[in-house]
C-alpha angles and dihedrals in degrees: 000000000000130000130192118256103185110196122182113227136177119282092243092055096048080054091055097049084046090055100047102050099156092071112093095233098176088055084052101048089042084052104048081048095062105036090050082048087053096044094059096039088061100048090045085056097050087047094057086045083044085064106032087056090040084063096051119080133236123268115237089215121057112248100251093075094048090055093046091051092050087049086044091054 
C-alpha cells in the first residue's frame, strides 16, 4: 500500500525531474528516506548502548583472561 508525500522544491528542480524522465524519481526519493530512517535509528540505538556501557564500571583484569579461565572450567 502506497500513500501520497507531497514536498515542495524549487522550480528549477521540478525542471530538472521533468527533463529527466527516465529516472525513477519516486525509487530515489523512497531510498534516501530509508536510508536517512536507518541511519538515525541507528544512531538513536548506539546512543542508548553509549549509556548503558557509561553506567558499568571498569574491570580491574583484561578480558582475555576472563574468557581463558571460563574455557579452562
Amino acid at each position: 500500500m502506497t500513500e501520497v508525500f507531497s514536498v515542495r522544491i524549487r522550480k528549477e528542480l521540478k525542471e530538472v525531474v521533468r527533463r529527466y524522465r527516465d529516472v525513477d524519481w519516486r525509487g530515489l526519493v523512497e531510498k534516501l528516506i530509508e536510508d536517512v530512517a536507518a541511519e538515525r535509528e541507528l544512531r538513536s540505538a548506539l546512543e542508548e548502548l553509549d549509556a548503558l556501557l557509561r553506567d558499568l564500571s571498569p574491570v580491574s583484569e583484561p578480558a582475555w583472561r576472563a574468557i581463558r579461565e571460563a574455557r579452562e572450567e
